[in-house]
C-alpha positions as CSV (number, residue, x, y, z in Angstrom):
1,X,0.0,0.0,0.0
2,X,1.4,3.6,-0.8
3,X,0.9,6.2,1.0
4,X,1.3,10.3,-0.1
5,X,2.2,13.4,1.2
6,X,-0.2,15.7,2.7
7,X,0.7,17.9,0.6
8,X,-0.2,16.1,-2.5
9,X,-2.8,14.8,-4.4
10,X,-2.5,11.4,-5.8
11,X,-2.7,10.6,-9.3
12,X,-3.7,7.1,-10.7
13,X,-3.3,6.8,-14.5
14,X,-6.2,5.5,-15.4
15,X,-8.6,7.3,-13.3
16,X,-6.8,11.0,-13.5
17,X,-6.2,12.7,-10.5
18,X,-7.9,12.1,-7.3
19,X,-9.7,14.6,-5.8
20,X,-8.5,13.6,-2.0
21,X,-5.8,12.8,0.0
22,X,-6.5,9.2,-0.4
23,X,-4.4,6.1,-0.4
24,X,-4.0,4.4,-3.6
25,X,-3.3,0.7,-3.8
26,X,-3.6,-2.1,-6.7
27,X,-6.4,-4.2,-6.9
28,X,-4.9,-7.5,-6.0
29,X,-3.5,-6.1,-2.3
30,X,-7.1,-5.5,-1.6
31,X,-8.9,-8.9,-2.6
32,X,-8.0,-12.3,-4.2
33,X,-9.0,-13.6,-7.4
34,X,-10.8,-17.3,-8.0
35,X,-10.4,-19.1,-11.6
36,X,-13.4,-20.9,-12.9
37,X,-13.5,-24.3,-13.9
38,X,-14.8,-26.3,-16.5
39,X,-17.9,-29.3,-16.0
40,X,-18.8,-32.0,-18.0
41,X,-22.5,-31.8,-19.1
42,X,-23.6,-34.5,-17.3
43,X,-22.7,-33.4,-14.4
44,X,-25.0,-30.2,-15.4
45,X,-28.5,-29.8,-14.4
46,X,-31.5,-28.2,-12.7
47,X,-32.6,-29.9,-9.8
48,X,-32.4,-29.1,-5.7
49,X,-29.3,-29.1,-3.6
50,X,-26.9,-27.6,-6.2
51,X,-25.2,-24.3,-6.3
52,X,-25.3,-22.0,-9.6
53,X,-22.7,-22.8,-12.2
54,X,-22.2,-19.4,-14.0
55,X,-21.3,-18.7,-17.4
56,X,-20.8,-15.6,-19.0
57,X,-24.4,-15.9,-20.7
58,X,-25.7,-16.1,-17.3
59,X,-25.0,-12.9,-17.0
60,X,-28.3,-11.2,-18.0
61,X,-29.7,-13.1,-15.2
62,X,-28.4,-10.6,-12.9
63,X,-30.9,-8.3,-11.1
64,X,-31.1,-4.6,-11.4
65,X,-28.4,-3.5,-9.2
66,X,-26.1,-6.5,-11.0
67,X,-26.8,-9.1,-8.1
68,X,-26.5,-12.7,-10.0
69,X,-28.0,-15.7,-7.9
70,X,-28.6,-18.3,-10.3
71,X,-28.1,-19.6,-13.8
72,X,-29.0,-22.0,-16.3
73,X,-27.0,-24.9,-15.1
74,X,-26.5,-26.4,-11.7
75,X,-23.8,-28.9,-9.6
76,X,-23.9,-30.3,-6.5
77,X,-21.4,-29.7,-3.7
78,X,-20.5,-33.2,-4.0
79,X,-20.0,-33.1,-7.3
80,X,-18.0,-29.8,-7.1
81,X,-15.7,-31.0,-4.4
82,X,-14.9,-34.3,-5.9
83,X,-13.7,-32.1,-9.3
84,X,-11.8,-29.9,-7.5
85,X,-14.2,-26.7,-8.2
86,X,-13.7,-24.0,-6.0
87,X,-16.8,-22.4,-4.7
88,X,-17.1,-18.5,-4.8
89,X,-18.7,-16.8,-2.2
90,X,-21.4,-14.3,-1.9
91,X,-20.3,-10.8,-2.7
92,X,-17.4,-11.6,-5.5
93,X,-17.6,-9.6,-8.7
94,X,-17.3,-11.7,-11.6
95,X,-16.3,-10.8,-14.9
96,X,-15.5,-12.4,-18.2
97,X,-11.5,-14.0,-18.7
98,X,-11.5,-14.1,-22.3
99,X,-13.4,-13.4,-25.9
100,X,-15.9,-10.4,-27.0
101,X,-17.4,-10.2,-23.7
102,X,-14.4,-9.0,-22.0
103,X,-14.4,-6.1,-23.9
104,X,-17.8,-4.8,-22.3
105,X,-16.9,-4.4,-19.4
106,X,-19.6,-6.5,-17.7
107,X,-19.2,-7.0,-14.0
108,X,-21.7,-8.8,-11.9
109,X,-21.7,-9.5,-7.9
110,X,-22.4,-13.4,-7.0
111,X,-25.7,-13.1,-4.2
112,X,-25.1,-16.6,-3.2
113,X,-22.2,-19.3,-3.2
114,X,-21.6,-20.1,-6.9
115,X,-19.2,-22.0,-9.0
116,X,-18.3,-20.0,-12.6
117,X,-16.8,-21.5,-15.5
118,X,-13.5,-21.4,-17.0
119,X,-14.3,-18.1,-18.7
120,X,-15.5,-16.0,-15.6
121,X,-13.0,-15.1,-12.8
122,X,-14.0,-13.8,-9.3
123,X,-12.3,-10.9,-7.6
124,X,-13.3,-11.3,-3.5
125,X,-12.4,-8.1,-1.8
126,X,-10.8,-8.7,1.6
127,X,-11.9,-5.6,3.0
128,X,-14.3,-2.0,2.2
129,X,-17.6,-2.5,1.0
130,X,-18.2,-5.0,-2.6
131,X,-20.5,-2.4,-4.1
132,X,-17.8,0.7,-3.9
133,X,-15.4,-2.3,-5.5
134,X,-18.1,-2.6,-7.9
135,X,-18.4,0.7,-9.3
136,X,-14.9,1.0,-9.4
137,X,-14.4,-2.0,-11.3
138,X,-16.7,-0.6,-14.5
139,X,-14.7,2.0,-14.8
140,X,-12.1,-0.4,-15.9
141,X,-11.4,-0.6,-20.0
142,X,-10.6,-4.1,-20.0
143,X,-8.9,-3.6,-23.5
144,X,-6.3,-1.1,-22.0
145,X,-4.5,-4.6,-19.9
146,X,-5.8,-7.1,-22.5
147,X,-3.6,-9.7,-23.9
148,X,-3.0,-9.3,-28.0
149,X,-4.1,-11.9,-30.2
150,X,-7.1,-12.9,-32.3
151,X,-8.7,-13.9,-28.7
152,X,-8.9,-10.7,-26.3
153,X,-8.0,-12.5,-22.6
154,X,-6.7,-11.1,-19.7
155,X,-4.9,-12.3,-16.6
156,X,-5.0,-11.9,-13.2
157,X,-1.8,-10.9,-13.1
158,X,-2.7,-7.6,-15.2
159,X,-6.3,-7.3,-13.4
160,X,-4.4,-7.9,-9.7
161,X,-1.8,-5.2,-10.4
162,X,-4.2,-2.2,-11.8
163,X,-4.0,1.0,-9.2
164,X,-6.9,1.9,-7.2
165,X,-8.4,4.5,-5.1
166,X,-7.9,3.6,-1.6
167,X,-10.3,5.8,0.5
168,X,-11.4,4.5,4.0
169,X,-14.3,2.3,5.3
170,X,-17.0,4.7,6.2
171,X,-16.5,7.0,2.7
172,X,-16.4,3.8,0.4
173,X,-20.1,2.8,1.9
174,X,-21.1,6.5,1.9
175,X,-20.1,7.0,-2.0
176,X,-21.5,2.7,-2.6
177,X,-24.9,4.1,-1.0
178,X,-25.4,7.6,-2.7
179,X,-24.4,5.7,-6.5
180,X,-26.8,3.3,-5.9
181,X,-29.8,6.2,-5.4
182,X,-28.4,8.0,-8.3
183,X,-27.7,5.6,-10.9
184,X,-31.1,4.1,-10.5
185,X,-33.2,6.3,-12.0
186,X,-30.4,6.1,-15.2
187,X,-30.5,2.3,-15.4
188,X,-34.2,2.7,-15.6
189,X,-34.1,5.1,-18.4
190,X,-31.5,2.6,-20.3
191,X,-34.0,-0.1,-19.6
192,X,-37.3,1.8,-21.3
193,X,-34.9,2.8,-24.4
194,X,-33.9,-0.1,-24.7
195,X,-37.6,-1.7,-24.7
196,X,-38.2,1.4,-27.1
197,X,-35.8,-0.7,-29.2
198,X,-37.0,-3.6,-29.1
199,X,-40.7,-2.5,-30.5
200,X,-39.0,-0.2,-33.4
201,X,-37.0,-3.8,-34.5
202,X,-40.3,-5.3,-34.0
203,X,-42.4,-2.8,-36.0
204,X,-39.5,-3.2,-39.2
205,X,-41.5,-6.3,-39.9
206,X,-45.3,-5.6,-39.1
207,X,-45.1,-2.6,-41.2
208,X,-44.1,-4.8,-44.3
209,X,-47.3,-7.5,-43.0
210,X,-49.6,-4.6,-42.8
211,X,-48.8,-3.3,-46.4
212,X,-49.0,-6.7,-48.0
213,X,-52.9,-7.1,-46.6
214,X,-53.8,-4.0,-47.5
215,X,-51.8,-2.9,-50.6
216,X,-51.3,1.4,-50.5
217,X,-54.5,1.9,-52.1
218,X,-58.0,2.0,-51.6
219,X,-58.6,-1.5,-52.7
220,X,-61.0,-4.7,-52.6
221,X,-59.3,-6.9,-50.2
222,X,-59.7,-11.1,-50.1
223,X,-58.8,-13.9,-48.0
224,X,-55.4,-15.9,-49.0
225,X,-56.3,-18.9,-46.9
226,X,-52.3,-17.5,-45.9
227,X,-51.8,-18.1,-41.8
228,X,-49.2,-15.3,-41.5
229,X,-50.7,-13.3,-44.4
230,X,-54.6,-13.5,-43.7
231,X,-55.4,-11.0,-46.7
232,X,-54.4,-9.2,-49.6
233,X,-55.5,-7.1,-52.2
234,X,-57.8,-9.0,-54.7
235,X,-55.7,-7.9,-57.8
236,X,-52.7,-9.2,-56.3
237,X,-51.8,-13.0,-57.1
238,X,-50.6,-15.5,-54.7
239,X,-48.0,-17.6,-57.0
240,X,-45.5,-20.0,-55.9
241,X,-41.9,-18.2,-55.8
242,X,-40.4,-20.9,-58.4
243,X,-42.8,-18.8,-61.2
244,X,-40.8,-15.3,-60.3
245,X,-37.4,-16.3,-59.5
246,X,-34.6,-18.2,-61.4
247,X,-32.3,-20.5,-58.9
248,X,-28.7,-19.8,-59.0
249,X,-27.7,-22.4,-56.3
250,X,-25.7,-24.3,-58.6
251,X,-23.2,-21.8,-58.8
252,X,-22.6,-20.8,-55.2
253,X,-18.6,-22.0,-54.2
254,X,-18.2,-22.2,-50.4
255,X,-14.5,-20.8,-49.5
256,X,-12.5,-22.8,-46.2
257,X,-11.5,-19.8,-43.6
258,X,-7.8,-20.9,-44.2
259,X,-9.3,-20.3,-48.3
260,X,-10.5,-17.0,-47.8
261,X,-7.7,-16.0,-45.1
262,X,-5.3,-16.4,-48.6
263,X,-7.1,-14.2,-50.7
264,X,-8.7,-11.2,-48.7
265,X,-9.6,-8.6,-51.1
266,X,-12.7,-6.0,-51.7
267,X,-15.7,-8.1,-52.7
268,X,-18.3,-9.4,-50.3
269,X,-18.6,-12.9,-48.9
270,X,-21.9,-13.8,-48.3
271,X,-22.5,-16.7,-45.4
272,X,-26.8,-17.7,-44.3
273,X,-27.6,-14.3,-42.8
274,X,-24.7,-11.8,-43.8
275,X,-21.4,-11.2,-44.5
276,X,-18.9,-13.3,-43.2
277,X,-15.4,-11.8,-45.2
278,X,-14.0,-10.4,-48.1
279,X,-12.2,-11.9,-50.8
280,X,-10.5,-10.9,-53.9
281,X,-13.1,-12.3,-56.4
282,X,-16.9,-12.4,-57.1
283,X,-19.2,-15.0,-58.9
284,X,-22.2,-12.7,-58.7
285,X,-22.6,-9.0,-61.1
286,X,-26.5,-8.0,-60.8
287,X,-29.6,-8.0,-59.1
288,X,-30.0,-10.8,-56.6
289,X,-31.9,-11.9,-53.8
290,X,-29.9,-13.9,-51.0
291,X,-31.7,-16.5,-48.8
292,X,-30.4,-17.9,-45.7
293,X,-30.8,-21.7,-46.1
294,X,-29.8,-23.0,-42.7
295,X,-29.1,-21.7,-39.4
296,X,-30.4,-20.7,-36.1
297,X,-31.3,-17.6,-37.6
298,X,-34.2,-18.9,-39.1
299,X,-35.7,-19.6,-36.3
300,X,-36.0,-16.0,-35.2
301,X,-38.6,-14.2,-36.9
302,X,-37.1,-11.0,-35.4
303,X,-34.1,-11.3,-37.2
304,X,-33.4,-10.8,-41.2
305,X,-32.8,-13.6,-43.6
306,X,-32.9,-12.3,-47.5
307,X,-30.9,-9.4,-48.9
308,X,-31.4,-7.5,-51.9
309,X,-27.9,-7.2,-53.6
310,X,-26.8,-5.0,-56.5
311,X,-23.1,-5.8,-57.4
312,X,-19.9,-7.5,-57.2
313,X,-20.5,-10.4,-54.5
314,X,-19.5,-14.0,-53.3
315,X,-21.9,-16.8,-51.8
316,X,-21.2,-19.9,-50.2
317,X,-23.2,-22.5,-49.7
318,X,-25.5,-21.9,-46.5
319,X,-27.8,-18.8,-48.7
320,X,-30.1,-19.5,-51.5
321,X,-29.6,-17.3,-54.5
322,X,-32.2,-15.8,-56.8
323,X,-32.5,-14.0,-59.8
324,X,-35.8,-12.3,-59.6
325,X,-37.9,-12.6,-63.0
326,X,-41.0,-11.4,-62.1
327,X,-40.9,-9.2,-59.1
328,X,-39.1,-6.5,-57.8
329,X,-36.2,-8.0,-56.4
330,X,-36.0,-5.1,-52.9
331,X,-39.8,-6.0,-52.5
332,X,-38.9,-9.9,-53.0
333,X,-36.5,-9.5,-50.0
334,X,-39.1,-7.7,-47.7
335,X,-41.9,-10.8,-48.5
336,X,-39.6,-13.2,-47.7
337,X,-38.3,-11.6,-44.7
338,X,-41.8,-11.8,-42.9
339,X,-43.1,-14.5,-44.4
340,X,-43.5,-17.8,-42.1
341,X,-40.4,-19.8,-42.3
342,X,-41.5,-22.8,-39.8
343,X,-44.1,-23.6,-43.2
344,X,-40.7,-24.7,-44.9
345,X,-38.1,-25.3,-42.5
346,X,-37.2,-28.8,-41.7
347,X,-34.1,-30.2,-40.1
348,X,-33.8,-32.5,-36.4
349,X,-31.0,-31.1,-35.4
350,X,-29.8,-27.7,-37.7
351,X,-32.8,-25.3,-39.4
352,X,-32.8,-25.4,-43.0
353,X,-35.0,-24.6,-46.0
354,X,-34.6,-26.6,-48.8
355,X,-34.6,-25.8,-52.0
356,X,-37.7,-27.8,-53.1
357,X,-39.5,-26.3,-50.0
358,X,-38.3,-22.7,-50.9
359,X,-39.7,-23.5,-54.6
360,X,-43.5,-23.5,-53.1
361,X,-43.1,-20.7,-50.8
362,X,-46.4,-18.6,-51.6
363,X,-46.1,-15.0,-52.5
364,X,-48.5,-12.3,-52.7
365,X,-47.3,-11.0,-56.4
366,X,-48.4,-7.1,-56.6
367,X,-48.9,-5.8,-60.3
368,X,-45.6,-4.6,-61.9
369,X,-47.3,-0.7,-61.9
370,X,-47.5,-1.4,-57.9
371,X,-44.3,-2.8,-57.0
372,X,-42.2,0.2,-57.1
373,X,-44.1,2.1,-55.4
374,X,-44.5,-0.6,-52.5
375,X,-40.6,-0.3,-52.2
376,X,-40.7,3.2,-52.0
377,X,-43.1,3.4,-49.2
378,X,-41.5,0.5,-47.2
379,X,-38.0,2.8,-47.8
380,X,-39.6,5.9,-46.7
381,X,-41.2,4.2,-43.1
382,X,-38.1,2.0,-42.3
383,X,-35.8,5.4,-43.0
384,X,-38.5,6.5,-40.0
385,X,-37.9,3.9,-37.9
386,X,-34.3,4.6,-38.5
387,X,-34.2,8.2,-37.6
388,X,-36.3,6.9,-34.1
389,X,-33.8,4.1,-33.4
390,X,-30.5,6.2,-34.1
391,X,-31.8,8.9,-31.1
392,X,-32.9,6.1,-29.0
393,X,-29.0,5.0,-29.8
394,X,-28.0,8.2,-28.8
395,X,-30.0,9.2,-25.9
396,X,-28.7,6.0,-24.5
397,X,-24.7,6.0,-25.2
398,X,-25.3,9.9,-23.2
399,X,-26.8,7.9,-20.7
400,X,-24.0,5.4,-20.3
401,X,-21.4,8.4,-20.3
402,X,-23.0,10.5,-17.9
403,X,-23.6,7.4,-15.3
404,X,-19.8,6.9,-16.1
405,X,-19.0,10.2,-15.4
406,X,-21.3,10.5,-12.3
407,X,-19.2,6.7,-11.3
408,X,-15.6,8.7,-12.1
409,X,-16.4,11.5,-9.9
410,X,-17.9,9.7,-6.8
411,X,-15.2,6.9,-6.8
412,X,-12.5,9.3,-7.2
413,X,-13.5,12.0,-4.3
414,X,-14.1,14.7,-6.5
415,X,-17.1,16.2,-4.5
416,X,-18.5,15.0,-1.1
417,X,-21.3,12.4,-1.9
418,X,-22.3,13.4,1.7
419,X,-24.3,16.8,0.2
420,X,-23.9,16.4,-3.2
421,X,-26.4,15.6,-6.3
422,X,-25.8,13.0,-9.1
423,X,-27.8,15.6,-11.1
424,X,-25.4,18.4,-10.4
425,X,-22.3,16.5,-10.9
426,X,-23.4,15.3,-14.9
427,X,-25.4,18.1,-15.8
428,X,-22.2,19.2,-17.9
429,X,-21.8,15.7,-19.6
């Protein structure tokens, strides 16, 4: 521990300069740090008399204030101790040890004994109170310490030795207690945003629905005996997507990683649901229509799985690929992005839509005058939707910064939590 002059103020480097005469130390001189282990799946379960075992997908299981108490998979104590698991205690702050959750800096307290797997360490304060340890611990930019490599992973080593704020007792529950009144009211706000979100993704989709049953003019609707597409309008014709579209499967070429890794380059390579590289040569030039052919992602109706494409591009082997002959290829992708996929997916173990299956798909076939105009309208209301979901975006990244700024103040001394306001202290943020 290192103490400083009276007469100055300490400085940590990654927190600035502290706004008392505190005592700065490094994390691992003020707790110890518990690896994770790694289970068989039998011995994983659900059932009474075992202890959580937490992933880092358990996570989101956490409660408001970031409290995690159980998860999706279970061990006995018996079990644990004849594996050699160490069991965590209540009140250790977990966070992830390696891969693209690292890098969010996601920390979580356990609210019970636990055991965590090998990608989740515990850090166990010794002394002070957990939440101050907490706070303090978001603060850290895991990808300032992280290891290089194709894998982000850190240490303990490089967590343990980080430099830290060291102020007593009594003002580390003082500034745990007054963060956890202020940064309430902000998670809630993230929360409802993010919900916002969540029904602007949503309404991407019903819009298309709602357009195809009703068409954009005042029009004679009838019943297409269609479960996800109840209606349309009566001058439309249902036909089966084989009659508008002209397969290119047969010239898809799938590309190895250690393949593609060889010849990176500008054009696109297309994978089931996006892009998954670039390499330096296309089999594609014109106006297609990509559709994912297997993967989880077909089970989510929330979630995209055609693209219109106009160019230079790629495709393996997991996305269908159509020429569109009698339909406006944008408006082909928005049909077959709402459209029920469970009528043509089959697969025990792995989604898929065949091609035969994808042949009889059913589409509500607009005439030609029409279809253009249905594009343009569908443009126009998703650039909407846009416009709403980049200031939801926004409103909550200024969230995020002024709760880390509120965090940066309080855990550094830089006012007296004792009469000051969260509201005063980010109203400049």
């Amino acid at each position: 521990m290192n103490s400083h002059s009276r007469s100055t103020v300490p400085s940590i480097d990654w927190l600035g300069q502290l706004g008392r005469r505190w005592q700065t130390t490094t994390l691992g001189r003020v707790g110890r740090f518990h690896m994770g282990t790694t289970f068989p799946h039998a011995f994983q379960g659900n059932e009474s008399g075992k202890i959580p075992f937490i992933k880092v997908s358990d996570f989101s299981l956490a409660d408001k204030s970031g409290v995690i108490s159980t998860a999706n998979n279970w061990v006995s104590l018996d079990v644990a101790s004849r594996l050699g698991a160490r069991v965590l205690p209540q009140g250790c702050i977990l966070y992830p040890r390696a891969g693209a959750a690292l890098l969010l800096n996601q920390r979580r307290i356990t609210g019970r004994p636990c055991i965590v797997d090998d990608n989740v360490r515990g850090f166990e304060p010794h002394s002070g109170d957990v939440r101050f340890w907490r706070y303090l611990m978001t603060l850290l930019d895991m990808k300032r310490i992280t290891n290089p490599g194709p894998v982000p992973s850190v240490s303990e080593t490089q967590v343990s030795s980080v430099q830290v704020p060291l102020p007593p007792l009594g003002e580390q529950r003082r500034i745990a207690d007054f963060l956890d009144i202020e940064t309430t009211p902000l998670d809630r706000l993230t929360t409802l945003r993010k919900e916002q979100l969540t029904l602007l993704r949503s309404r991407r989709f019903s819009l298309v629905r709602e357009v195809l049953m009703q068409g954009l003019r005042s029009t004679v609707t009838e019943s297409t005996g269609l479960s996800w597409l109840p209606q349309c309008p009566a001058d439309w014709k249902l036909t089966p997507l084989r009659y508008v579209t002209q397969c290119l499967d047969g010239k898809r070429v799938p590309l190895s990683a250690e393949e593609r890794a060889s010849r990176q380059g500008p054009y696109p390579y297309y994978g089931a649901s996006r892009v998954v590289d670039h390499i330096d040569d296309y089999l594609f030039d014109e106006q297609l229509v990509l559709l994912g052919e297997d993967g989880a992602q077909l089970g989510n109706p929330e979630l995209e799985v055609s693209f219109f494409i106009d160019g230079k591009i790629w495709v393996n082997n997991h996305a269908h690929v159509l020429r569109p002959t009698g339909i406006n290829g944008q408006l082909l992708a928005e049909i077959l992005n709402v459209f029920d996929r469970q009528l043509c997916m089959s697969g025990a173990t792995r989604e898929k839509i065949t091609q035969e299956e994808m042949n009889h798909i059913l589409l509500p076939v607009p005439p030609i005058d029409q279809q253009s105009e249905l594009v343009e309208w569908i443009s126009s209301e998703r650039f909407k939707l846009s416009s709403l979901q980049d200031a939801l975006h926004r409103q909550i990244a200024t969230i995020a910064e002024r709760r880390q700024a509120l965090i940066t103040a309080a855990v550094t001394g830089q006012f007296d939590v004792s009469t000051a306001s969260g509201r005063n202290v980010t109203d400049g943020v």
